[in-house]
C-alpha positions as a printed Julia matrix, in Angstrom:
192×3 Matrix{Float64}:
 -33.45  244.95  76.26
 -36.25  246.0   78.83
 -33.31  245.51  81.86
 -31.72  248.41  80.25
 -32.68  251.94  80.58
 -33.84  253.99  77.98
 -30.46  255.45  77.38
 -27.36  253.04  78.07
 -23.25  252.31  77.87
 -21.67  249.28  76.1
 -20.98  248.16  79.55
 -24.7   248.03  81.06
 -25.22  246.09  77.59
 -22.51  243.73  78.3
 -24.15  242.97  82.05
 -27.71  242.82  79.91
 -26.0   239.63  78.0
 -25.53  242.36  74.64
 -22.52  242.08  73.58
 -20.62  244.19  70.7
 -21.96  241.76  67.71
 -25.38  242.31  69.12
 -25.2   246.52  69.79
 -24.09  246.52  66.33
 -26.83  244.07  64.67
 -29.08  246.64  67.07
 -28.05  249.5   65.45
 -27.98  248.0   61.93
 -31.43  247.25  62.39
 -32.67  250.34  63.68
 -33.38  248.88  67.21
 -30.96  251.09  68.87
 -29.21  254.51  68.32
 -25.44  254.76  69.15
 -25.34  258.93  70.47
 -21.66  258.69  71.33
 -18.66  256.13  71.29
 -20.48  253.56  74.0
 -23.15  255.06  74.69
 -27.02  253.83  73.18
 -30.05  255.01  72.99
 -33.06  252.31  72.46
 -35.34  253.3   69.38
 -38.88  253.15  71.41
 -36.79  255.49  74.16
 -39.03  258.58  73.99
 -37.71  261.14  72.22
 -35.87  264.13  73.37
 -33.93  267.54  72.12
 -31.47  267.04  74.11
 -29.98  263.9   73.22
 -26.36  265.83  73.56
 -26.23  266.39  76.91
 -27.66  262.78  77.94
 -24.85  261.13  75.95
 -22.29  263.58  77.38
 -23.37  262.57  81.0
 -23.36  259.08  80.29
 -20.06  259.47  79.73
 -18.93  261.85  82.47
 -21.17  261.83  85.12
 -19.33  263.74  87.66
 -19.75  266.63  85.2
 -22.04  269.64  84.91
 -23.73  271.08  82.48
 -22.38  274.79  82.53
 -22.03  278.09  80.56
 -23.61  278.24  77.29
 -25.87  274.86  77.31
 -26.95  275.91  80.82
 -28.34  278.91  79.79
 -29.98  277.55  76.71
 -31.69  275.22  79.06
 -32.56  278.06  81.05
 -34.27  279.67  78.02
 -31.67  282.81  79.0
 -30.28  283.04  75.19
 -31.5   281.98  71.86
 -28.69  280.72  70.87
 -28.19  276.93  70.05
 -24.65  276.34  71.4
 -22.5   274.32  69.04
 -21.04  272.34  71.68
 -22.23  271.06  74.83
 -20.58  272.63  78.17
 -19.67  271.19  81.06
 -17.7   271.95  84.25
 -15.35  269.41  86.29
 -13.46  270.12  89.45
  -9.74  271.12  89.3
  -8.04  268.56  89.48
 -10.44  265.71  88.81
 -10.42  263.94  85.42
 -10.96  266.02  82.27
 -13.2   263.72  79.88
 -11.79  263.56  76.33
 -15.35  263.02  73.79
 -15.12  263.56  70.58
 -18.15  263.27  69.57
 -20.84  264.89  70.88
 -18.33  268.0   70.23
 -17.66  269.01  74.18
 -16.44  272.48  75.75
 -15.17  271.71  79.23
 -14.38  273.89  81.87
 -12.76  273.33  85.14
 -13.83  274.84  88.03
 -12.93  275.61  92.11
 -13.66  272.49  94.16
 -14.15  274.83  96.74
 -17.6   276.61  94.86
 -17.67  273.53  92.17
 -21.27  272.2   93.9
 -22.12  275.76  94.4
 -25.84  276.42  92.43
 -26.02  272.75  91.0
 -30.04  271.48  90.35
 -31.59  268.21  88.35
 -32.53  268.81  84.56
 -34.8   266.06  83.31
 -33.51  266.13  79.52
 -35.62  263.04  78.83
 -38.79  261.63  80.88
 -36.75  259.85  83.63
 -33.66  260.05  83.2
 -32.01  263.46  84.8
 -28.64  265.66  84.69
 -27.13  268.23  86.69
 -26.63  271.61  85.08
 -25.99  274.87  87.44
 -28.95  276.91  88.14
 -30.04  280.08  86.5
 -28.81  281.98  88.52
 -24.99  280.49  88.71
 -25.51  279.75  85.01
 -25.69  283.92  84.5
 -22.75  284.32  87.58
 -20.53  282.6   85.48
 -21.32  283.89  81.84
 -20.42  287.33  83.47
 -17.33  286.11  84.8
 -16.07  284.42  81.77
 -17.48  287.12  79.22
 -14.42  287.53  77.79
 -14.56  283.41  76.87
 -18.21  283.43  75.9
 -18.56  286.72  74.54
 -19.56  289.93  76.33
 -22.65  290.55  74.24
 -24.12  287.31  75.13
 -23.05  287.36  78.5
 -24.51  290.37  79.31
 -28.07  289.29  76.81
 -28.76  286.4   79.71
 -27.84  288.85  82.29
 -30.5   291.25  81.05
 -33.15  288.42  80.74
 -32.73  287.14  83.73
 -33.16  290.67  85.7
 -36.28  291.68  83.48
 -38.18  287.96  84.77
 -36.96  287.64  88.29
 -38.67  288.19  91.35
 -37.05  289.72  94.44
 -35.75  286.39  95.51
 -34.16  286.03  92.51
 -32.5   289.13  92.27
 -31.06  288.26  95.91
 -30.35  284.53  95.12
 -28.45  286.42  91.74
 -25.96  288.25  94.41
 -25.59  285.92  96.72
 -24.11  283.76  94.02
 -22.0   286.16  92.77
 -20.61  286.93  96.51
 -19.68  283.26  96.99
 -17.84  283.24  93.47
 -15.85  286.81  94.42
 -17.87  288.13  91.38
 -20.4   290.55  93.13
 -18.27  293.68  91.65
 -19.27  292.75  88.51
 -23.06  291.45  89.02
 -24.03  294.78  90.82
 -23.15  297.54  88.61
 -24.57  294.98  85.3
 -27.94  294.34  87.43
 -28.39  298.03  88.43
 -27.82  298.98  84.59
 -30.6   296.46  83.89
 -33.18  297.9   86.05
 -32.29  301.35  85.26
């Protein structure tokens, strides 16, 4: 099992020589974890919170993490989102996963790479999410999905701990995503 990375599909397993019988004697035994429908997680893997959003990208990697589970990540809300959220291009394939319970969201291939940095939700092994500043963009512009109250929460912490650059990087965001009409008046309400 060392050829396989910490976190790992049925199909990396099957190139490892592990086949089905022996993933499930694995997980019988405690050796291994199964996180989603053919996806593992070795025992000795070091451990994580965000277990989630690794299996999740495992099993659509041309995802990212968006919304709700971005701004978690981003320590911008206190909730714990019940679902993990994740964007996809129009038009590209919209993964079906059951389990871990998924909230996907399809956004503009045109602005779809638009704010998009590296999360390391384990040592080593990385996902995309959008940035904080994207991550707020978009809870403003889908308030009425998320909820206004918490839309508007991340908004405020984000304003209250940003530096200048921030504050710019914040608009310049929102121009690119036609959503500055809404930023400006929030963000001016915030520092008032």
């Amino acid at each position: 099992m060392t050829a396989l990375p910490p976190t790992f599909t049925a199909g990396q397993a099957r190139l490892a020589a592990l086949f089905s019988r022996d993933l499930a004697s694995l997980v019988a035994d405690g050796g291994i974890y199964e996180l989603s429908r053919g996806v593992y997680r070795q025992a000795s893997a070091p451990e994580t919170a965000h277990l989630d959003i690794l299996a999740v990208y495992i099993r659509a990697s041309h995802a990212v993490v968006c919304e709700e589970s971005a701004l978690a990540i981003h320590e911008l809300i206190d909730d714990i989102p019940s679902a993990v959220h994740i964007a996809v291009p129009r038009g590209r394939h919209r993964p079906s996963i059951s389990y871990p319970p998924v909230v996907v969201a399809q956004y503009s291939p045109a602005t779809f790479t638009l704010g998009i940095e590296w999360f390391e939700a384990a040592p080593g092994e990385t996902v995309p999410l959008y940035g904080p500043a994207r991550s707020v963009v978009d809870a403003m512009r889908h308030r009425h999905r998320i909820g206004e109250t918490l839309a508007l929460s991340a908004l405020g912490r984000y304003v209250r701990r940003a530096t200048p650059e921030q504050i710019g990087e914040l608009q310049r965001v929102a121009r690119k995503l036609g959503a500055l009409t809404v930023i400006r008046p929030a963000v001016e309400a915030v520092l008032a």
